[in-house]
Biotite code that builds the C-alpha atoms (Angstrom):
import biotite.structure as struc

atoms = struc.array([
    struc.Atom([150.345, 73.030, 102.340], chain_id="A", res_id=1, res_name="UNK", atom_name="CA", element="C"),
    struc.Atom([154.024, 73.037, 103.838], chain_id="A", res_id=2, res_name="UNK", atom_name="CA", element="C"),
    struc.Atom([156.402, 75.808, 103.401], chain_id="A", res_id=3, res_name="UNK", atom_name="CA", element="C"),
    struc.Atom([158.184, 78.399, 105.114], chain_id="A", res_id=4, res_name="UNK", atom_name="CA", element="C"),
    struc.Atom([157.578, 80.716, 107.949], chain_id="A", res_id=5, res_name="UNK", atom_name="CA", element="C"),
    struc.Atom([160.399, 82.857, 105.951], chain_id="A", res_id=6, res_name="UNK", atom_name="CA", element="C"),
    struc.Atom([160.196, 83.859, 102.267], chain_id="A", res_id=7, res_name="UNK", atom_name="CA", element="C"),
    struc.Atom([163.816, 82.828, 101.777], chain_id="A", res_id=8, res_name="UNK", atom_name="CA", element="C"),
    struc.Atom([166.311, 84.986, 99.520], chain_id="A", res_id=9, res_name="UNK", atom_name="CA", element="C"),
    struc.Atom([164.820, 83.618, 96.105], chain_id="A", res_id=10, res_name="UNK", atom_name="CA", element="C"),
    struc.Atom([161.772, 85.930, 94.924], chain_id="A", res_id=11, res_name="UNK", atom_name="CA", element="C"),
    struc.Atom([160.814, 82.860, 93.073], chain_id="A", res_id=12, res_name="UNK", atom_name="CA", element="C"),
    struc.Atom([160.202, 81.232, 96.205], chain_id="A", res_id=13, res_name="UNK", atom_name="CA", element="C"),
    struc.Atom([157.484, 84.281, 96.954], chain_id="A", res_id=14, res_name="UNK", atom_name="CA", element="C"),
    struc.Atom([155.869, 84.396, 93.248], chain_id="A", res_id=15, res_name="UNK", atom_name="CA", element="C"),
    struc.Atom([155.387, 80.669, 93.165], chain_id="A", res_id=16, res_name="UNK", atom_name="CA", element="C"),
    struc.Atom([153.366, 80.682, 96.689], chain_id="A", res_id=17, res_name="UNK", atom_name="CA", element="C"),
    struc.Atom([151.334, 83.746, 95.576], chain_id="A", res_id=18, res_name="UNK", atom_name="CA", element="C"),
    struc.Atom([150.544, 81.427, 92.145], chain_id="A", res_id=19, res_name="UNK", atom_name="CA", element="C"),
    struc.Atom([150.336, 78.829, 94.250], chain_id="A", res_id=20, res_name="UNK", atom_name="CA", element="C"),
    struc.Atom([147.848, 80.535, 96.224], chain_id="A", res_id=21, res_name="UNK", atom_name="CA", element="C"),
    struc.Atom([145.447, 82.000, 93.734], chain_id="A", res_id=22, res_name="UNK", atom_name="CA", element="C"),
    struc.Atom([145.417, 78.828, 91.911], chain_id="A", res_id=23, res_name="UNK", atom_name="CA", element="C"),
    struc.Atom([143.991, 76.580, 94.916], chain_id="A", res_id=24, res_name="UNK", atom_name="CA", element="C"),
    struc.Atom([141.264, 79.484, 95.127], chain_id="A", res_id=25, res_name="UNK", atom_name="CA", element="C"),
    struc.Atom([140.299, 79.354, 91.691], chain_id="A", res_id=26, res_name="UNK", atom_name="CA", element="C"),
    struc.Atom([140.045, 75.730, 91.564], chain_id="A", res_id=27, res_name="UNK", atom_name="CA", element="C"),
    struc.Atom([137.564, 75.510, 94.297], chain_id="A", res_id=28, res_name="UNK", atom_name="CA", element="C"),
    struc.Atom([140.481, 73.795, 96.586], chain_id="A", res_id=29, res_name="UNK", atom_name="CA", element="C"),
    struc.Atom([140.229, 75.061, 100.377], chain_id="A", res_id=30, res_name="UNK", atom_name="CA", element="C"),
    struc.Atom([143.990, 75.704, 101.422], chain_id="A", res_id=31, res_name="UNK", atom_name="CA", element="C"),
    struc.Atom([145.101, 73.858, 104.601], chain_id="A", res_id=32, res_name="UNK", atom_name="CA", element="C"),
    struc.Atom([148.549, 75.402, 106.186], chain_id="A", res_id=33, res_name="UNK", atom_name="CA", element="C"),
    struc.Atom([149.831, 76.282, 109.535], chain_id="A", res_id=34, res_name="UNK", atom_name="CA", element="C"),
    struc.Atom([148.245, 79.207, 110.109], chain_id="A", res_id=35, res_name="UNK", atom_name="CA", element="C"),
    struc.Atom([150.794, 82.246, 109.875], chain_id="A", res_id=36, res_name="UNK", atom_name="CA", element="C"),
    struc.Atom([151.008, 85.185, 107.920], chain_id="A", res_id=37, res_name="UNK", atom_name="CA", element="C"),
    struc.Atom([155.012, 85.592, 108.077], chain_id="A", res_id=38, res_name="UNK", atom_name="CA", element="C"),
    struc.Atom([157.026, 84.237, 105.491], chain_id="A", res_id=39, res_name="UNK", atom_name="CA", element="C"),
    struc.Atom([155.762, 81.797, 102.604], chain_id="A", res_id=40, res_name="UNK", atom_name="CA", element="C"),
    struc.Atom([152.848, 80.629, 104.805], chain_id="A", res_id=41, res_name="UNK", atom_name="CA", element="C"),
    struc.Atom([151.545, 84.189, 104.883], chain_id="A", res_id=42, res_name="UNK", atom_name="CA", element="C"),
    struc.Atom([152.036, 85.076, 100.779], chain_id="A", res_id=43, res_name="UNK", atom_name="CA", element="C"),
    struc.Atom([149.916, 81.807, 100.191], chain_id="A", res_id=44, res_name="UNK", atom_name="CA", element="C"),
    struc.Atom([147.319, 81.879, 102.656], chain_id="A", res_id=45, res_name="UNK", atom_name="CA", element="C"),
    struc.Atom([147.043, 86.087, 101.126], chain_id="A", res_id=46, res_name="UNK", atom_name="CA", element="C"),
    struc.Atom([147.014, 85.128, 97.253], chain_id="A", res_id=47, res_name="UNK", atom_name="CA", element="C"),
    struc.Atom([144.295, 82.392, 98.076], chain_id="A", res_id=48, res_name="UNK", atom_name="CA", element="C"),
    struc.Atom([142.233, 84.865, 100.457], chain_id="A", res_id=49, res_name="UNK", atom_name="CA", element="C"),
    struc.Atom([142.777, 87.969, 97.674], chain_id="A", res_id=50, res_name="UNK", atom_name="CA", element="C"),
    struc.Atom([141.407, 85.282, 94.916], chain_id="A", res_id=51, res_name="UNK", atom_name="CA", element="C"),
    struc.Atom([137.953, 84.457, 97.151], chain_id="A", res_id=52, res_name="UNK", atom_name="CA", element="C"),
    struc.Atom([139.782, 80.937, 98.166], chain_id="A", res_id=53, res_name="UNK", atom_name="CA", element="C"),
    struc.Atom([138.879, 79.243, 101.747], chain_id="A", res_id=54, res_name="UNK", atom_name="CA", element="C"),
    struc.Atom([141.633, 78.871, 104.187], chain_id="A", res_id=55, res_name="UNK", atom_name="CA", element="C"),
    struc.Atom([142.002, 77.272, 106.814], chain_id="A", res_id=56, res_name="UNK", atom_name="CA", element="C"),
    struc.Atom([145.227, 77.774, 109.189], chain_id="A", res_id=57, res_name="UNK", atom_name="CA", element="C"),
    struc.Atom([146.278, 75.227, 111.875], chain_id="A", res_id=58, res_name="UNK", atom_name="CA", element="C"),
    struc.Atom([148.654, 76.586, 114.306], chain_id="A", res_id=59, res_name="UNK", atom_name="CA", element="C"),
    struc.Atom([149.645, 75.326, 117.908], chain_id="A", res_id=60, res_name="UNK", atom_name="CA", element="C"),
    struc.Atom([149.136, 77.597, 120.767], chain_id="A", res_id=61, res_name="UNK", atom_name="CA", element="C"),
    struc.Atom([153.191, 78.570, 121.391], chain_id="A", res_id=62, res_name="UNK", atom_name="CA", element="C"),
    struc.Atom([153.680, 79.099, 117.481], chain_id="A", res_id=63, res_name="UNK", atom_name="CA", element="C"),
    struc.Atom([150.655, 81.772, 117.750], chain_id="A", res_id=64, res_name="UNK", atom_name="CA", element="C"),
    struc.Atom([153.194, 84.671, 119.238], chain_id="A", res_id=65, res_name="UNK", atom_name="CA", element="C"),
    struc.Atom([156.079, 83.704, 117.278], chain_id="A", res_id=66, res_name="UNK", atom_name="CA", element="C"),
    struc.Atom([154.466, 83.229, 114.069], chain_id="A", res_id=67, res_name="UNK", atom_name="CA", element="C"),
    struc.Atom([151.839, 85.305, 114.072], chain_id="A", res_id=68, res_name="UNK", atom_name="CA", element="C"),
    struc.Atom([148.278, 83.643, 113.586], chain_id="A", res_id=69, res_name="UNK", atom_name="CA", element="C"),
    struc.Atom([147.066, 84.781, 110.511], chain_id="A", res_id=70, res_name="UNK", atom_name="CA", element="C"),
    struc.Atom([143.602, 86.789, 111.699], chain_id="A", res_id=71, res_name="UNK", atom_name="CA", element="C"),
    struc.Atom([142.151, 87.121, 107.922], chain_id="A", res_id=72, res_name="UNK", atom_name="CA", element="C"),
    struc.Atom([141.809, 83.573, 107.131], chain_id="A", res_id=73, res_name="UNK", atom_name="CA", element="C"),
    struc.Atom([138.597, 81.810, 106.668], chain_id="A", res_id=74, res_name="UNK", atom_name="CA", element="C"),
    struc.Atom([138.972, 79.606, 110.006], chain_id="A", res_id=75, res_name="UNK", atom_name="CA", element="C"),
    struc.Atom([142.428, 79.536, 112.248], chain_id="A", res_id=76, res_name="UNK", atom_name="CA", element="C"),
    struc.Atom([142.172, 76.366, 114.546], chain_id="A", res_id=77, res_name="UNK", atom_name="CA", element="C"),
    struc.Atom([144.589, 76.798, 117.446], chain_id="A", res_id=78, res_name="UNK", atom_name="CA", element="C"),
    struc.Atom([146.007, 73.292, 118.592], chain_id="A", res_id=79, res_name="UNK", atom_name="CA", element="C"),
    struc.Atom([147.813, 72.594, 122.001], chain_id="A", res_id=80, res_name="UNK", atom_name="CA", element="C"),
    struc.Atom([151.150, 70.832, 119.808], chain_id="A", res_id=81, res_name="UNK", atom_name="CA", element="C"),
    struc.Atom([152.691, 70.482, 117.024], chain_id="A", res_id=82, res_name="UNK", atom_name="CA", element="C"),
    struc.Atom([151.627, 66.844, 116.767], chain_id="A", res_id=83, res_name="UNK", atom_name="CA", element="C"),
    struc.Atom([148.262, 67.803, 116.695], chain_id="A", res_id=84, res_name="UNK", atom_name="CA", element="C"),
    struc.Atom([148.685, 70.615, 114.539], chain_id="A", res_id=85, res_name="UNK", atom_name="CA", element="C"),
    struc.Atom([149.951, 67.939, 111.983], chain_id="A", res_id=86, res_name="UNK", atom_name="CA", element="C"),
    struc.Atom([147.112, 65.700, 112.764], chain_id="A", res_id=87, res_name="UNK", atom_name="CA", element="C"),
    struc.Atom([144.549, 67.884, 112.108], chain_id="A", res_id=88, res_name="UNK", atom_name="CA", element="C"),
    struc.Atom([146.040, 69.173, 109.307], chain_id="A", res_id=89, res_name="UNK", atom_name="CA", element="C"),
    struc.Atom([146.700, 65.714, 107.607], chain_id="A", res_id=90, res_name="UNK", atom_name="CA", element="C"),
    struc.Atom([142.654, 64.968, 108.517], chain_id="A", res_id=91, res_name="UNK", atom_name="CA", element="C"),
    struc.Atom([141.598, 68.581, 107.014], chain_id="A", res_id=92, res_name="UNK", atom_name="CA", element="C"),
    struc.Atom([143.705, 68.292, 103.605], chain_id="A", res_id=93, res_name="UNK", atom_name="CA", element="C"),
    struc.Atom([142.713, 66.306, 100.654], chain_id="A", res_id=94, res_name="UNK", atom_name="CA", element="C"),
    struc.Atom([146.278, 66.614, 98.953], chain_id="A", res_id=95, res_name="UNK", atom_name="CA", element="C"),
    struc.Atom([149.798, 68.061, 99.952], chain_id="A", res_id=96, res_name="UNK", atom_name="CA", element="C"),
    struc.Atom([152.191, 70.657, 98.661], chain_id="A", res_id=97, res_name="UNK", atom_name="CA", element="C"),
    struc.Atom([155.439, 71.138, 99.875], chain_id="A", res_id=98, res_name="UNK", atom_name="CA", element="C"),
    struc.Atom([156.844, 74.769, 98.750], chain_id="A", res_id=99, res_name="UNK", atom_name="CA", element="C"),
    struc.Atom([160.199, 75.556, 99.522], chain_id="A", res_id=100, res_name="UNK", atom_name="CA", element="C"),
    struc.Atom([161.033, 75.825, 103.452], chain_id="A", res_id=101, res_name="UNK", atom_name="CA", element="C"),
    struc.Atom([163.359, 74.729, 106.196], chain_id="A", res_id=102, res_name="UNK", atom_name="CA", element="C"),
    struc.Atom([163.333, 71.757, 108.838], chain_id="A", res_id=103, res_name="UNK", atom_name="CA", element="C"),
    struc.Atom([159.332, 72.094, 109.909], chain_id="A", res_id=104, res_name="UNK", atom_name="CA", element="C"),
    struc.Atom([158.993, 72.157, 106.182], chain_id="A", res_id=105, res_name="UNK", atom_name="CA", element="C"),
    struc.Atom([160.946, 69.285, 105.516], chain_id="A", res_id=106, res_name="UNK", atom_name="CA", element="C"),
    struc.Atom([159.702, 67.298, 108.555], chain_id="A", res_id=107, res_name="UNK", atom_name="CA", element="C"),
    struc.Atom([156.342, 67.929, 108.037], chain_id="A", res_id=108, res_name="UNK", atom_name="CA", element="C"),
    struc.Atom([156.725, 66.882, 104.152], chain_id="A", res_id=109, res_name="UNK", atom_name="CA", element="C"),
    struc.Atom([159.284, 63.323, 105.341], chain_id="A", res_id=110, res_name="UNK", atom_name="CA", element="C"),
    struc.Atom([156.142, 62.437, 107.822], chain_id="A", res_id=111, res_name="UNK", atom_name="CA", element="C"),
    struc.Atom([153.524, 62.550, 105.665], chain_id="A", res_id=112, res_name="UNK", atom_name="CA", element="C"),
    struc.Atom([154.957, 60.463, 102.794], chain_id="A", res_id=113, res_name="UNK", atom_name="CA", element="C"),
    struc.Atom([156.013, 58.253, 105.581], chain_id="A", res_id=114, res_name="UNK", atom_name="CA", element="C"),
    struc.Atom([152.084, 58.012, 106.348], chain_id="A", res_id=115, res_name="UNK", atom_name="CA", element="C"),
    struc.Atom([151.962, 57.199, 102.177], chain_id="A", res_id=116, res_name="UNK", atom_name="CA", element="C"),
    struc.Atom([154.381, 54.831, 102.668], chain_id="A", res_id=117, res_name="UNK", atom_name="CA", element="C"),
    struc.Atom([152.555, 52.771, 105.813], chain_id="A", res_id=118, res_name="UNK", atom_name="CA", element="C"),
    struc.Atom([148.913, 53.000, 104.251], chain_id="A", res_id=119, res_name="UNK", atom_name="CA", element="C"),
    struc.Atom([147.559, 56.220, 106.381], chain_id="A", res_id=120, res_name="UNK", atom_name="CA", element="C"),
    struc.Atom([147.817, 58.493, 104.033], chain_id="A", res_id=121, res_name="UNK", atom_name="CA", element="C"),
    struc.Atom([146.228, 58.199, 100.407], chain_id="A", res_id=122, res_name="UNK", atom_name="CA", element="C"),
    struc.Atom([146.206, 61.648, 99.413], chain_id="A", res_id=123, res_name="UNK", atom_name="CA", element="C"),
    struc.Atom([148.932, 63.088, 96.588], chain_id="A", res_id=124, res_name="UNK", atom_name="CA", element="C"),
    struc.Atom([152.261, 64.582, 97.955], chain_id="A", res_id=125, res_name="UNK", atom_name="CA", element="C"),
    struc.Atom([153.368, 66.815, 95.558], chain_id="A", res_id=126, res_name="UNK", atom_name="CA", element="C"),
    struc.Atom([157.028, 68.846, 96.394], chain_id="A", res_id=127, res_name="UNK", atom_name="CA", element="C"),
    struc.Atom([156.489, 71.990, 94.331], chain_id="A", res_id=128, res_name="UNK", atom_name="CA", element="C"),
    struc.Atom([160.672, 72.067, 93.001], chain_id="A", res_id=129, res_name="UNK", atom_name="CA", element="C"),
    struc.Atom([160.658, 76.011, 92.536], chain_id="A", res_id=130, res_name="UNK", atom_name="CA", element="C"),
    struc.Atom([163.992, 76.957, 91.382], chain_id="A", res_id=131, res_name="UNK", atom_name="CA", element="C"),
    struc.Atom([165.305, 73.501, 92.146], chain_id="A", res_id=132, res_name="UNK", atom_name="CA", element="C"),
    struc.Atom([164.964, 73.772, 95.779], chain_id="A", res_id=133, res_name="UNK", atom_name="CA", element="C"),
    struc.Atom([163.950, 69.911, 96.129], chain_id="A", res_id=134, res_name="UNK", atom_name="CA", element="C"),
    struc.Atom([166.499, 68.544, 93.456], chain_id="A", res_id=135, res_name="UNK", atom_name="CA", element="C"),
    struc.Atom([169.002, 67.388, 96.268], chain_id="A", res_id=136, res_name="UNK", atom_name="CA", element="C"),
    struc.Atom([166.193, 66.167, 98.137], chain_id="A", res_id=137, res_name="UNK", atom_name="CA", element="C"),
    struc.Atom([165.194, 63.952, 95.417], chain_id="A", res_id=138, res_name="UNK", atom_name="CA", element="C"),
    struc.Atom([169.043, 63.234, 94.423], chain_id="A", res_id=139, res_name="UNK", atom_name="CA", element="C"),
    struc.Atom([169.035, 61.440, 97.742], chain_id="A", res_id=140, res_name="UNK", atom_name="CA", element="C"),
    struc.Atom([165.840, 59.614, 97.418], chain_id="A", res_id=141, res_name="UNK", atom_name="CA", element="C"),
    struc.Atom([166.904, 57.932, 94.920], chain_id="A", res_id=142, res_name="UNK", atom_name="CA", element="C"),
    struc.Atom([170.496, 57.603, 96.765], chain_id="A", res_id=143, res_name="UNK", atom_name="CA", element="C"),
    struc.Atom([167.402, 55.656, 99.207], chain_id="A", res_id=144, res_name="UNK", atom_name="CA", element="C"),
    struc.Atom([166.839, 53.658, 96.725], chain_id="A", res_id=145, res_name="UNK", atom_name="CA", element="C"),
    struc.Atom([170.105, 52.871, 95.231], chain_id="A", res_id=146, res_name="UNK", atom_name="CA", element="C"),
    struc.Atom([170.791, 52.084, 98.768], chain_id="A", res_id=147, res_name="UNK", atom_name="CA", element="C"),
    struc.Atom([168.531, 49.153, 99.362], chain_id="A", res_id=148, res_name="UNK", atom_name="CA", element="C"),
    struc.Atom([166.477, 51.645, 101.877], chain_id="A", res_id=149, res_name="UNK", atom_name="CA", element="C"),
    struc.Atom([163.637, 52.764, 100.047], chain_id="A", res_id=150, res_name="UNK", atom_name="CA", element="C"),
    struc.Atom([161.667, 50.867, 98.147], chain_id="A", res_id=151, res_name="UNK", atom_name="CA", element="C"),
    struc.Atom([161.223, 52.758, 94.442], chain_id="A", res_id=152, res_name="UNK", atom_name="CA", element="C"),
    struc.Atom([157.432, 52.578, 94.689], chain_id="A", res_id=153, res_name="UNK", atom_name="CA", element="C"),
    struc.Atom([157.405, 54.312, 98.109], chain_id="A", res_id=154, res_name="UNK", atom_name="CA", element="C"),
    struc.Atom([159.815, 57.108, 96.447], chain_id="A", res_id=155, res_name="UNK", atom_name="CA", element="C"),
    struc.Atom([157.516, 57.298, 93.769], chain_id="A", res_id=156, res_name="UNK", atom_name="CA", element="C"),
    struc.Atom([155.440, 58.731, 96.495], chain_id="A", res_id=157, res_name="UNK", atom_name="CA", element="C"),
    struc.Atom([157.001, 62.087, 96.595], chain_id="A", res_id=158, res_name="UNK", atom_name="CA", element="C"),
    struc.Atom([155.296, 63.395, 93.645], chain_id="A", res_id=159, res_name="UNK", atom_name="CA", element="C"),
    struc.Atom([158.136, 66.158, 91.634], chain_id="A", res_id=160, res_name="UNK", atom_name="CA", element="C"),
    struc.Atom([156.390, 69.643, 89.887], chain_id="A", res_id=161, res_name="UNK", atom_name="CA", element="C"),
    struc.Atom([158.995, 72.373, 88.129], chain_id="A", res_id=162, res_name="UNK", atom_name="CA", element="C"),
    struc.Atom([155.597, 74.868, 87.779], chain_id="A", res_id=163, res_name="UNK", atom_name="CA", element="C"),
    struc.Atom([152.425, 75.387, 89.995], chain_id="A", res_id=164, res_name="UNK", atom_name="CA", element="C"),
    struc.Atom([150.184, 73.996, 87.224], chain_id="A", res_id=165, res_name="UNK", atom_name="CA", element="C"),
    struc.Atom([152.044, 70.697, 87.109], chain_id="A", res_id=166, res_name="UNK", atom_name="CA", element="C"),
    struc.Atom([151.515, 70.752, 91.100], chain_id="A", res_id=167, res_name="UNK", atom_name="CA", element="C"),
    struc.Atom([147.750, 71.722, 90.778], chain_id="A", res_id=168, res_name="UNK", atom_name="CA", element="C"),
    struc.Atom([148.069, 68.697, 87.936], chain_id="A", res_id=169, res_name="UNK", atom_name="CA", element="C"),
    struc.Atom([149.136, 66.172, 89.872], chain_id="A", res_id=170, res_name="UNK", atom_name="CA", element="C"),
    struc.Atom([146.672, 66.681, 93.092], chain_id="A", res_id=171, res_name="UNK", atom_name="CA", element="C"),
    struc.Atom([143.642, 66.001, 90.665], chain_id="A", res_id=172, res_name="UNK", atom_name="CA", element="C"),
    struc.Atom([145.411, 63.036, 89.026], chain_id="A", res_id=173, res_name="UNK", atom_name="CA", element="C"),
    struc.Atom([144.688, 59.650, 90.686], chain_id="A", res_id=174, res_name="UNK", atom_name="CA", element="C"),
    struc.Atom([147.655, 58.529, 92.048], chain_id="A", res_id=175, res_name="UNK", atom_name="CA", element="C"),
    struc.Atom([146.230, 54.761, 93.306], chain_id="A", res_id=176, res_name="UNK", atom_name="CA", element="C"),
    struc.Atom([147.229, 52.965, 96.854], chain_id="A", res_id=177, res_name="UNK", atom_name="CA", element="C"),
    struc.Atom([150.671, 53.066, 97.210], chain_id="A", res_id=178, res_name="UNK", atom_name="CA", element="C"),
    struc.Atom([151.157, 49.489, 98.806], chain_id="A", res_id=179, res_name="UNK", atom_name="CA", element="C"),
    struc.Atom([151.820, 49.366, 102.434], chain_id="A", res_id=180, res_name="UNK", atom_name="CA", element="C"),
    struc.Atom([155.382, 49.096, 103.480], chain_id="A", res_id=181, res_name="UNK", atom_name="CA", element="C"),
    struc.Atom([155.350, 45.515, 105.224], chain_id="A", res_id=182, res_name="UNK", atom_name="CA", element="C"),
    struc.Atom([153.274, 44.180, 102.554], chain_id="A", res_id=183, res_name="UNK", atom_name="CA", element="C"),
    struc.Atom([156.542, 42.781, 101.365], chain_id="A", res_id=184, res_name="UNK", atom_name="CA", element="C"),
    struc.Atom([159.064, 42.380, 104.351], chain_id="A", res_id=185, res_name="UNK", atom_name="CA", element="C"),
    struc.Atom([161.761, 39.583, 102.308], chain_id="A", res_id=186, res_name="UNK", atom_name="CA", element="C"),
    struc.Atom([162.639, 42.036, 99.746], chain_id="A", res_id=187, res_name="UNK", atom_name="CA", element="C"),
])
C-alpha cells in the first residue's frame, strides 16, 4: 500500500483509505504500508486494524520520529533506509495500491511498476484514481506511449480503479507476466 503521510484537502481521499482499509481486512488480505499513523497511511492501517485485518508497517529508522510509527499494528519492522524499507515491503506484499499521495507516493508507485516492467515484480499494481487524483498521471502515460517511450504493454501495467471494489477486483484478477522490457530491444 502507497499513499500519503498527509490526508490531503479532499475527504474523499480519507473515506476511500478507511474503505480501503476495512476491505483488505475483510478479505483476509494482510495490509503492507510504511508504517505511520499520520495522514492516509494512518486512516488505512486504523480501518484495517478496527475490521480484525493484519498489518504490517515498514518504516526506516529516521521516518520513525517524523512520521510516527504506528504502535497498534500487527507487526512494525523498523529498517535502516528507505531502500530497504521498499525492499522489504515489495518482498512482504502480494499486490500494490497506490492511494492518493505526494512524491514518496509517487516514487514508490513509478519503482515498482518499473520492477513490472523489468520482470521483478509479478504482483498487480493497481492506482486507486479517487476523485481523479491519478488521471494526469495516466494522461501522461499514455503521452509515454504516444511518445515512443513506453511500450503500451508496460503501461498496461499500471492497473486504473475509480472505486475500492474495482481495486480489491483487480488484485485477485490474474494479470499474467508482463514481458520483460529488453525482451524486444529493435522496437
Amino acid at each position: 500500500m502507497y499513499c500519503g503521510s498527509s490526508a490531503g484537502t479532499d475527504l474523499s481521499f480519507a473515506a476511500a483509505a478507511a474503505e480501503l482499509g476495512a476491505a483488505l481486512a475483510g478479505a483476509g488480505r494482510t495490509l503492507v504500508y510504511g508504517g505511520g499513523d499520520v495522514g492516509l497511511m494512518g486512516v488505512v492501517a486504523d480501518a484495517a486494524m478496527d475490521a480484525g485485518g493484519r498489518v504490517i508497517g515498514v518504516i526506516p529508522e529516521h521516518l520513525v520520529r517524523h512520521e510516527l510509527g504506528h504502535d497498534r499494528v500487527t507487526s512494525l519492522e523498523v529498517t535502516d533506509s528507505m531502500h530497504e524499507r521498499k525492499a522489504r515491503m515489495a518482498e512482504l506484499a502480494t499486490g500494490f495500491v497506490a492511494l492518493p499521495g505526494g512524491f514518496g507516493t509517487f516514487e514508490e508507485v513509478l519503482e515498482i511498476l518499473t520492477w513490472t516492467q523489468l520482470g521483478l515484480n509479478r504482483h498487480p499494481v493497481v492506482l486507486l484514481d479517487v476523485a481523479g487524483f491519478y488521471s494526469r498521471l495516466f494522461d501522461f502515460f499514455d503521452h509515454a506511449v504516444e511518445s515512443g517511450l513506453l511500450k503500451e504493454r508496460h503501461r498496461a501495467a499500471a492497473l486504473r480503479a475509480a472505486t475500492v471494489s474495482e481495486a480489491m477486483e483487480l488484485l485477485d484478477r490474474d494479470h499474467g507476466e508482463v514481458a520483460p522490457k529488453w525482451v524486444d530491444l529493435a522496437e
